[in-house]
N, C-alpha and C positions, 0 to 999 in steps of 0.2 A: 339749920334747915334739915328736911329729914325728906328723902327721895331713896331709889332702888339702884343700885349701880348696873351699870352697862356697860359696855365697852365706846371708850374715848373716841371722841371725833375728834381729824385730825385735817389738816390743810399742809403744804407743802409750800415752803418760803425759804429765806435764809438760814433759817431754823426751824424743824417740826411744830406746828403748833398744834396745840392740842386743848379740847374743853372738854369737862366732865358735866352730862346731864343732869343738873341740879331740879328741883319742885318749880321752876319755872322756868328762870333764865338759864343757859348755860354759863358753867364757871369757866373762866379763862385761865387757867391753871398758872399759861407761861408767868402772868401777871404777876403770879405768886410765890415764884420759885426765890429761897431765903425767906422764905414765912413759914409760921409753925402751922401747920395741919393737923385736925382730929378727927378720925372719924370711930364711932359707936356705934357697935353691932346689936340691934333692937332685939336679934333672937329669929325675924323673922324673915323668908326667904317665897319667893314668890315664882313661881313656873313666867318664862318668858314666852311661854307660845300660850297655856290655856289661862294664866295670871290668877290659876288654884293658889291656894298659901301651903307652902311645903315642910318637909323638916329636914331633905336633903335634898337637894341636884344633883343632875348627871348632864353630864358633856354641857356643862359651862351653860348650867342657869333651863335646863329641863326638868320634868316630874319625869317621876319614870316612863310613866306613861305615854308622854311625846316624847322621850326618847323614845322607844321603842317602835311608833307610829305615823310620829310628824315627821313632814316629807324636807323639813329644816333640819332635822337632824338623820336623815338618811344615811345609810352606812356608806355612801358615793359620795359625800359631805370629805373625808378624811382618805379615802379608795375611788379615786374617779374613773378607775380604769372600770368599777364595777357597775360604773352608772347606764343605762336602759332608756333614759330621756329620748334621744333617735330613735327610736323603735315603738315611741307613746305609752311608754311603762313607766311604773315607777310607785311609790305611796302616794302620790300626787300628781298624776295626768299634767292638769294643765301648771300647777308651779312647775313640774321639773321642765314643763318646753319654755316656762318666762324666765328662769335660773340656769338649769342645765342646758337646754337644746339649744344653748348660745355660745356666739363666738368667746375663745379662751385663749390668753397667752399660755404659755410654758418658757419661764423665764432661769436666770441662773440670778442666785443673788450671794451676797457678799456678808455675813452678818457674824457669828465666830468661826466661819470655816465657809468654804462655798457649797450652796445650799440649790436643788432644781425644786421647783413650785410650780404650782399652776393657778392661775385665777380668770375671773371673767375678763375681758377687755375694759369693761365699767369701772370695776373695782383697781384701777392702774391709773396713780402708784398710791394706793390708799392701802393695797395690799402688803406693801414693803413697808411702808411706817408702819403696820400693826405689827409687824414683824420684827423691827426693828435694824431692816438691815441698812448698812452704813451705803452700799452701791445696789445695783445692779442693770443687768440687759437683757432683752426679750430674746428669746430664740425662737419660738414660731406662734404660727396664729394656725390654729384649727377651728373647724365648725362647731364642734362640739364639746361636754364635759367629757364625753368618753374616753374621743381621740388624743385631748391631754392627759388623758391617765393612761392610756397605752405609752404616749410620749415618756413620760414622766416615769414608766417603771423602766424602759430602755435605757434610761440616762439614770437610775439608780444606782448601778454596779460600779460608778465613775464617782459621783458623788451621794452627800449624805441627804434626806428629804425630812430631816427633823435638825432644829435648833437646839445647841447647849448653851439654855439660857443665861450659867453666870459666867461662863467667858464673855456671851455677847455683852452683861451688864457690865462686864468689868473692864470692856472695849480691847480684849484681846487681840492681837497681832493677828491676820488673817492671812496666812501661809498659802502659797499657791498660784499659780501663772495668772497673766489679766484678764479680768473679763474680757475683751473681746479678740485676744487670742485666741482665748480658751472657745468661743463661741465655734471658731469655724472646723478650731479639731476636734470638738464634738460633731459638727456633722459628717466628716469623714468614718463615724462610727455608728450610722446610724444604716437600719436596713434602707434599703431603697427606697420602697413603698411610704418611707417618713418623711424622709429630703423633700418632699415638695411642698410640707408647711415650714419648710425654714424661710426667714424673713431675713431679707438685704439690710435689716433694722440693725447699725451700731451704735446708736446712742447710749451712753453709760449714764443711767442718773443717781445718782449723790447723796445723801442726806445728811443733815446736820443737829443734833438732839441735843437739846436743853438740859443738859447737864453740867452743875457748876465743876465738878471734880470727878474722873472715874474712881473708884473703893477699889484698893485691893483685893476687898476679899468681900463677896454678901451675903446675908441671909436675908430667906424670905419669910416672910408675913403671912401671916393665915386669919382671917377671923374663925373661922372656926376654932382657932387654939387660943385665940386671944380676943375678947369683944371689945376692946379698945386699941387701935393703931394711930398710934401721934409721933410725931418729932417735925422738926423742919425740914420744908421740902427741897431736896438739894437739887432733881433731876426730872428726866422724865427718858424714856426710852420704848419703845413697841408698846407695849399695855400696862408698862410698869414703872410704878410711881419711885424713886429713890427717895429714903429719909436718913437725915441725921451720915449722911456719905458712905453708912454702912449693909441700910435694908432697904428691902423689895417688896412692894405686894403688887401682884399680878391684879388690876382691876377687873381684866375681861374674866378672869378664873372663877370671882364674886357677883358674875350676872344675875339680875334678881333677889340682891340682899339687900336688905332694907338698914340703912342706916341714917345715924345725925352728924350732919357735915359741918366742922366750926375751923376758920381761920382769921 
């Protein structure tokens, strides 16, 4: 079958589940894990916001052009402390008060090292399986995208706000005190004027990923470098498919490439 990739849909059970949007039905992947997979890189690559036909993307499946413009790819997308949404600003008015001018956790999570993030309240915990983290806990809820990126650069200088993604695929040891220790001595560090979106909330929630074996060691996948990606699918973790117990390909990285799916 021959569809555009996108980034996996995922559900939260015993173990992540996860379907890849196929030409019609969704594929159920877990179904398939120990089955050989192929997929065929046609050449062609499609903008996911104006669905022009491309010859590169930028920030995971835009033309340049909505990069630069579309209020989906806002430079407050990846910097929320810069976001304007409260104030009725924005490259987009009314998306950024349906997207940003809503309520946001500011969470700690757990995935090869302890990680601060922010996301919608909506988006919890779909946020953490895209991610791939193995735990994590909320630390506050504010009203806005902003006030989580003010959050989120305070609590930077303690922890990291980006993932190294082949410890996480390779289920590295995650060094460092428990989540919800660690929750309440981070608010002891925090200005005043912040404590008061901290949440009574200690629930730790868990994840468990479809992987038959973690790989010592990975390398990742590109189509770009290669227009055919096959072997058997060993795993699955955040947006990244494991083959053969050794390789990676990031699907969300391939947003808008057009390929043929065969297992």
């Amino acid at each position: 079958m021959e569809f555009l990739l996108q980034k996996m849909k995922t559900a939260q059970d015993e173990q992540v589940q996860y379907w890849l949007e196929g030409d019609a039905d969704p594929i159920y992947l877990n179904a398939i894990i120990g089955q050989p997979i192929s997929m065929l890189f046609t050449g062609a690559i499609f903008c996911r916001e104006c669905q022009k036909k491309i010859n590169k993307s930028f920030g995971e499946g835009f033309c340049f052009t909505c990069f630069s413009t579309a209020a989906s790819a806002s430079p407050c997308i990846l910097h929320p402390e810069l976001c304007q949404a409260h104030l009725g600003l924005g490259r987009d008015p009314a998306y950024e008060q349906k997207h940003h001018n809503q309520p946001h956790f500011v969470y700690l999570a757990q995935t090869d090292q302890l990680k601060v993030g922010i996301t919608r309240t909506t988006q919890m915990p779909t946020r953490w399986m895209d991610q791939g983290a193995a735990a994590a806990i909320v630390l506050a809820q504010v009203p806005n995208r902003y006030l989580s990126g003010v959050l989120e650069v305070a609590l930077k200088s303690q922890f990291a706000d980006k993932t190294n993604w082949q410890r996480m695929l390779k289920n590295s040891p995650c060094d460092g005190p428990a989540l919800g220790a660690q929750k309440w001595e981070l608010e002891e560090s925090l200005p005043a004027d912040l404590t008061q979106y901290w949440t009574d909330d200690e629930q730790i929630w868990s994840f468990n990923y479809p992987v038959l074996r973690y790989p010592d060691k990975v390398k990742s996948l590109s189509l770009d470098q290669q227009t055919r990606v096959s072997g058997t699918l060993t795993g699955i973790r955040g947006q990244y498919l494991y083959l053969d117990h050794a390789f990676v390909i990031n699907i969300r990285k391939h947003t808008g490439y057009q390929i043929k799916w065969e297992n």
